[in-house]
C-alpha positions in Angstrom: 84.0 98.6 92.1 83.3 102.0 93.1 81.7 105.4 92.0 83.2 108.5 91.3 81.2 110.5 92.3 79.6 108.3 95.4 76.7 109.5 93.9 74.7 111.6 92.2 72.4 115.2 92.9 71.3 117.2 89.9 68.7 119.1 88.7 66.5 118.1 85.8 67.8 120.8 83.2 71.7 119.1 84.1 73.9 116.1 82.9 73.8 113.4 85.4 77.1 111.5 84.8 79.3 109.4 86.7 82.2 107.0 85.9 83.1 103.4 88.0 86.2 102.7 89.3 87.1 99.1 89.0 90.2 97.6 90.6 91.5 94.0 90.0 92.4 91.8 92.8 95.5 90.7 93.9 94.8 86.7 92.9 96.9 85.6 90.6 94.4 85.3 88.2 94.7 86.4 84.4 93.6 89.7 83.6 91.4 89.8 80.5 89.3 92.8 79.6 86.4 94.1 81.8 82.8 94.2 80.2 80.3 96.7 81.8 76.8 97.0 81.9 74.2 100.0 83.3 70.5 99.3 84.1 67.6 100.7 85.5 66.3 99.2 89.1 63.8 102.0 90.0 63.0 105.4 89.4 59.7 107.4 88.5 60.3 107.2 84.2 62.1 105.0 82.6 65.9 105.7 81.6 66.1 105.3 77.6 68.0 102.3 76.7 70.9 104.4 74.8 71.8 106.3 77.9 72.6 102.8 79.5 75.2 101.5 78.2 78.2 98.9 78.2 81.1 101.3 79.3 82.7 103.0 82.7 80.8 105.9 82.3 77.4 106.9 82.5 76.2 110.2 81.0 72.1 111.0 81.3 71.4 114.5 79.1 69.7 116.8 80.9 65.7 116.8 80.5 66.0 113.0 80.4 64.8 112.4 84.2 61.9 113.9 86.1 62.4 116.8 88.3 61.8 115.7 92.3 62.8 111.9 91.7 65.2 109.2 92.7 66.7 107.2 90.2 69.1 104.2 91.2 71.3 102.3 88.4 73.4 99.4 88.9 76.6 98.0 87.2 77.8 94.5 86.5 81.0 94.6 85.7 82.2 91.0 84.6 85.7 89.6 83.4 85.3 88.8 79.1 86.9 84.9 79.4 85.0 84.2 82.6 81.5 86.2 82.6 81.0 84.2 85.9 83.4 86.2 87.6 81.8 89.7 88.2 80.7 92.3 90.9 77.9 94.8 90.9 77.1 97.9 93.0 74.2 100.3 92.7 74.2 104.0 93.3 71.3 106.7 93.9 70.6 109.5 91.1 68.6 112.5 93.0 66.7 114.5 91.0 66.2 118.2 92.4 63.9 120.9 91.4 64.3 123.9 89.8 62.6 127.2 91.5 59.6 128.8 89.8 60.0 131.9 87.6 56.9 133.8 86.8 
């Protein structure tokens, strides 16, 4: 499991997406479908449930996350016959600021 990209620097006003990368193994296991699941383990505000949801990708609209902050999501992704077998990663969202017009 993987993130393309590795992670993530934005600034508030811009999407903040990213898709995993999942790979199977070479066991001889069965391959059944892949279940996936984004959520929240820190950040500044919290990340409306909607934008954190059960596919590959993960797509946060712009003027969802505070300007200056660090976010950082996880993903479990498990197999659908055996919800015991799964792996999880975590990646960093940075938040930037945008200049000052007057």
């Amino acid at each position: 499991l993987y993130f393309q990209p590795a992670s993530v620097a934005v600034t508030r006003d811009l999407m903040a997406e990213v898709r995993a990368v999942t790979v199977f193994s070479q066991c001889t296991d069965t391959k059944s479908e892949m279940l996936f699941q984004w959520a929240q383990v820190s950040g500044p505000t919290t990340i409306p449930a909607q934008y954190l949801g059960t596919i590959s990708q993960l797509r946060i609209p712009g003027g969802t996350l505070a300007a200056a902050a660090t976010y950082v999501v996880s993903l479990t992704v498990s197999m659908s016959d055996d919800v015991s077998k799964q792996s999880s990663s975590q990646m960093v969202i940075s938040v930037g600021s945008l200049p000052l017009i007057a």
